[in-house]
C-alpha positions in Angstrom: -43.1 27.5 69.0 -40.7 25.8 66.8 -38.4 29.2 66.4 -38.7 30.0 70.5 -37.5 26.1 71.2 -34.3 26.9 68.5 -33.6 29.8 70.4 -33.3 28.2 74.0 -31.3 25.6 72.5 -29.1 28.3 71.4 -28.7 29.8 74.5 -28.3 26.4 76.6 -25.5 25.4 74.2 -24.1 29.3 74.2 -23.9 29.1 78.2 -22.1 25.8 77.7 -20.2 26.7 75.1 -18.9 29.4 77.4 -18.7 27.6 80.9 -16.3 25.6 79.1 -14.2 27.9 78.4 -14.0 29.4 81.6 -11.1 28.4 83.8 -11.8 25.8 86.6 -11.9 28.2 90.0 -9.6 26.5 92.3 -11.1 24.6 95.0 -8.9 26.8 97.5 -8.7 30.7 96.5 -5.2 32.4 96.9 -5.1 34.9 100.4 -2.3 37.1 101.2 -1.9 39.3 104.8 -0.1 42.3 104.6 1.2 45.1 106.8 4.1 47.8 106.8 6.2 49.2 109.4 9.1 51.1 110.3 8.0 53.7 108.3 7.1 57.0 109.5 4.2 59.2 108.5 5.6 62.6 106.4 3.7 66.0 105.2 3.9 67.1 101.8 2.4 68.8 99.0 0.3 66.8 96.7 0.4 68.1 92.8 -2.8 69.6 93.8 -1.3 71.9 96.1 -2.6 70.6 99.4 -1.2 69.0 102.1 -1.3 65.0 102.2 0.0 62.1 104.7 2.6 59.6 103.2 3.5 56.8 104.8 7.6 56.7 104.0 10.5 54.3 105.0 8.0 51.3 105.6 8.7 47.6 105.1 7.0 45.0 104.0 6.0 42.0 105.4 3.7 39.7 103.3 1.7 35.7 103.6 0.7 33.9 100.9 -1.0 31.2 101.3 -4.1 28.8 99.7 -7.8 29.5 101.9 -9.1 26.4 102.0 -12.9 26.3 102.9 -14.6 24.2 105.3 -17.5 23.2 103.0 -19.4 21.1 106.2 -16.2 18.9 107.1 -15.0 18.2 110.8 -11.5 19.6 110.4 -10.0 19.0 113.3 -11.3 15.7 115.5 -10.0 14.8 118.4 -8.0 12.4 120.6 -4.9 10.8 118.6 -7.2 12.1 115.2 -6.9 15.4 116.0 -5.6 17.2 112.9 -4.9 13.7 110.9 -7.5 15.1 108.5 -5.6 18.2 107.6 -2.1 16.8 107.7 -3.3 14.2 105.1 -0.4 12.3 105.8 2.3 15.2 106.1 3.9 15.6 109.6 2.5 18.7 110.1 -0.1 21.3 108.7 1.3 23.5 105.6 -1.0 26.1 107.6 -3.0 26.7 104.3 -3.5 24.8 100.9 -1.4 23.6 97.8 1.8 25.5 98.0 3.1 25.9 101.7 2.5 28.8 103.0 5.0 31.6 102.6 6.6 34.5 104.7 8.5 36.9 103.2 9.9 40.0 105.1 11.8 43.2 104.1 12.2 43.7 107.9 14.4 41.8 110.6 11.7 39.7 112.5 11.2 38.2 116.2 9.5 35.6 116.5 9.6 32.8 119.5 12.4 35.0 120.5 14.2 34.2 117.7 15.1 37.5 114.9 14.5 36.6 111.3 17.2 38.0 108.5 14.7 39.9 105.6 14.0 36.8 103.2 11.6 34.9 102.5 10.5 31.7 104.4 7.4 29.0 104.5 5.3 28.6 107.6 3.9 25.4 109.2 1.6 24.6 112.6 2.3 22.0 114.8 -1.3 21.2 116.0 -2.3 19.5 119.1 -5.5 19.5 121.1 -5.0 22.9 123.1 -1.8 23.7 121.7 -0.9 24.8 118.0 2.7 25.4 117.1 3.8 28.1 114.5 7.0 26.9 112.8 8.6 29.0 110.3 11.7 27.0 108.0 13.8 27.9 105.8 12.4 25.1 103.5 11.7 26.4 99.6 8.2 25.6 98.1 7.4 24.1 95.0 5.0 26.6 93.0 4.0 23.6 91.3 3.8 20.1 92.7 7.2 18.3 91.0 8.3 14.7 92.9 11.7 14.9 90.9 12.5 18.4 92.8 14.3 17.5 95.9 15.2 21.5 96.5 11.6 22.0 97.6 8.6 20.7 99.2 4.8 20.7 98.0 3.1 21.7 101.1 4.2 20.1 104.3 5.3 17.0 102.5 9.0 16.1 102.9 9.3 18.5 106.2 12.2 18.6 108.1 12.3 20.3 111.6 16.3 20.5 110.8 15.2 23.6 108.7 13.1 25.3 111.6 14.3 28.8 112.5 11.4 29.6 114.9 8.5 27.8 116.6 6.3 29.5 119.1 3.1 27.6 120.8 0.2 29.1 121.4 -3.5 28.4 122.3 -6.4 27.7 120.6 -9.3 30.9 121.3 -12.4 29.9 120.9 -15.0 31.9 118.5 -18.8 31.8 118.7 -19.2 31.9 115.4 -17.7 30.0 112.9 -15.1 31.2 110.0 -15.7 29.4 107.1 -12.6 30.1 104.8 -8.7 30.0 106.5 -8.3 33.5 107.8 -4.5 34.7 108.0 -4.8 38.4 109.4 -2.4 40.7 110.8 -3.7 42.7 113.4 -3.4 45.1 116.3 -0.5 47.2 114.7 2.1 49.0 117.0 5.1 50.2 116.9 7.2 47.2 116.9 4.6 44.5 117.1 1.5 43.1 115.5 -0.5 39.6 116.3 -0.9 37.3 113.5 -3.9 35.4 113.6 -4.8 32.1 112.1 -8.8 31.4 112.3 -10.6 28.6 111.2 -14.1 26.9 112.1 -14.5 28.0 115.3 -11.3 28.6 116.2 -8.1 31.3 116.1 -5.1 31.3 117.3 -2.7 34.5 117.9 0.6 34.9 117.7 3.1 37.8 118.0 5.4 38.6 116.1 8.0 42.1 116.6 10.0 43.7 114.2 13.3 44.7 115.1 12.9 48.3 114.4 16.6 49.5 115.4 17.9 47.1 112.4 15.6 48.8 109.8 15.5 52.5 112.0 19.7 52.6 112.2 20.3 52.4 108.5 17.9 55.5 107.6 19.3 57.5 110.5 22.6 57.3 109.5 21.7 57.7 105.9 20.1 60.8 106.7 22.8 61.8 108.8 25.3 61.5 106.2 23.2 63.3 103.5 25.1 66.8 104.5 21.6 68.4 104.0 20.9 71.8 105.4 18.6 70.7 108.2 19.3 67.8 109.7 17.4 66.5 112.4 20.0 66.3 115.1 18.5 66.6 118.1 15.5 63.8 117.1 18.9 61.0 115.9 20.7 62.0 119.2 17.9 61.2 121.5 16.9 58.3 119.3 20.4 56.5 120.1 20.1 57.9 123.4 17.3 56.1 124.6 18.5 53.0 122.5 21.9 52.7 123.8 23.0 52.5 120.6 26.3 54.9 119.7 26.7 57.3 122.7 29.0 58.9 121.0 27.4 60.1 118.2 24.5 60.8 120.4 27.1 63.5 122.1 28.1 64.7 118.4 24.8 65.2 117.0 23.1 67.1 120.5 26.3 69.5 120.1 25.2 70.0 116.5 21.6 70.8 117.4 22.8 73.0 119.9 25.1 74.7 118.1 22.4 75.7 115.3 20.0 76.4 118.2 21.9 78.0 121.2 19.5 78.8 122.9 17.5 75.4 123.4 18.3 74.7 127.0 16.2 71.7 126.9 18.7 70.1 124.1 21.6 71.6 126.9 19.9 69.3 129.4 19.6 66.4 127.1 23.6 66.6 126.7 23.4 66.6 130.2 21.8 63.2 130.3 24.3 61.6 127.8 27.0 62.8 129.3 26.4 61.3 132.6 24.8 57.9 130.9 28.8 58.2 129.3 29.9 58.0 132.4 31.2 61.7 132.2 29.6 62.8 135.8 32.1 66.0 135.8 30.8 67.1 132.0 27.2 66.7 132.8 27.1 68.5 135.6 28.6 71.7 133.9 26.3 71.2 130.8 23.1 71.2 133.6 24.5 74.6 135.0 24.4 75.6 132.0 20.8 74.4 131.0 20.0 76.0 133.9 21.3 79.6 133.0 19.1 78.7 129.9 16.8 78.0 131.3 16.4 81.3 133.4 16.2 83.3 130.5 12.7 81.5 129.7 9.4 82.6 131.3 6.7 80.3 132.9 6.1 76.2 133.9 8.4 75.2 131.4 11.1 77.8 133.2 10.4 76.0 136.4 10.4 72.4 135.2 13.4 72.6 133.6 15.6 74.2 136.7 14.4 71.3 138.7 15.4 68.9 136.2 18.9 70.1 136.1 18.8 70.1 139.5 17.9 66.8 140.3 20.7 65.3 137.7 23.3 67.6 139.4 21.8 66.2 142.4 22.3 62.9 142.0 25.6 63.3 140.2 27.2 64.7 143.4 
């Protein structure tokens, strides 16, 4: 009896011993949301031999921020209380815990209309009853709470709307059930867009955000333009500043490159056709559709077909 009682003393004080030296958790958990775009998805060989997707050219766009939990509290409250809870005092929510709540973006940003510069930012909310404000500032944030640093705020404390460089209001969405721990989320990915939601308690409020993907896309067209390599994807950058109205003129260049590797692509000859007369140049794309139409006579089939009535229609309406 007496040895089993010295060894669960041993093991009470053991567990102590040890819970001691563990590291307090904190009381709010670090959360990051991530997502990449303006990349584009590429085929090649992995060391294995076989084919594999990889996701190149991408940018970041990262949130850090503290995940408070609700642990039974009323969060919110109403009336002139609504929200004096989480502000504790600050003039408005640092949209997380501890440290305010950073954005940082490898990509040119639109938000509220307003486009972003790549950096790094912190994010607040505005909230009212039935309206929430997302704020992003140009204010720094402390890591590490320090009154004597006037260069940067600890969480929303010392805000200044003077900083703002994009607010957007939104409403509340109700949820049916609740969400115990802050939830910062990206979600539905396109293209150019993506919603960031912020959900709490029983509540979640999305916002969109776009990415200006001409600002990243322009840079890595042009890069691979200049690269001199062998095949160069000339009709694919033409069309892309075609549609864009970005640089007609190198839209021109580059379809008269494709074409000229590729003579006889009367569908890139009708292309030229269509930048020639978004140019201005009605005379020029007239005689580049003739001649997408001699092309095009050569082929068999729908695409035969389609392609003659296209040319006709631009000549058509050029005349």
């Amino acid at each position: 009896m007496r040895l089993l009682t010295t060894v669960l003393c041993t093991t009470v004080l053991a567990g102590a011993t040890l819970s001691a030296q563990m590291p307090a958790r904190p009381a709010s958990p670090p959360g990051s949301a991530e997502i990449e775009v303006g990349g584009k998805w590429e085929t090649e060989k992995a060391p294995n031999g076989r084919e594999r997707q990889v996701y190149k050219g991408g940018k970041w766009v990262t949130l850090s921020y503290g995940r408070p939990l609700k642990r039974g509290r009323e969060l919110f409250g109403t009336g002139d209380a609504y929200a004096t809870k989480l502000n504790a005092g600050a003039p408005v929510w640092r949209a997380g815990a501890d440290v305010s709540t950073r954005l940082k973006t490898e990509a040119p940003l639109v938000i509220g209309g307003k486009t972003l510069a790549p950096g790094e930012y912190t994010m607040f909310v505005d909230l009212k009853p039935g309206n929430w404000t997302l704020i992003v500032s140009t204010h720094k944030a402390q890591e590490k709470y320090d009154p004597n640093n006037k260069e940067a705020i600890w969480g929303a404390y010392g805000y200044d709307a003077k900083n703002d460089v994009a607010r957007v209001t939104a409403k509340p969405v109700a949820l049916t059930n609740g969400v115990e721990t802050l939830s910062i989320t990206f979600n539905d990915l396109r293209d150019e867009s993506a919603t960031l939601n912020v959900a709490w308690e029983k509540v979640r409020v999305p916002v969109t955000i776009s990415v200006d993907v001409k600002s990243v896309l322009v840079p890595q067209i042009e890069a691979t333009m200049a690269s001199g390599g062998e095949k160069l994807p000339y009709f694919n950058a033409a069309m892309y500043y075609f549609e864009n109205n970005i640089d007609l003129n190198k839209a021109l260049a580059w379809m008269d490159a494709g074409i000229a590797a590729n003579p006889a692509a009367f569908y890139m000859v009708y292309r030229k056709a269509l930048i020639q007369e978004k140019m201005g140049d009605k005379a020029g794309a007239i005689a580049t559709a003739k001649l997408s139409i001699e092309g095009a006579n050569k082929a068999d089939g729908a695409v035969k077909e389609e392609y003659i009535a296209l040319n006709e229609a631009l000549i058509a309406r050029l005349k």
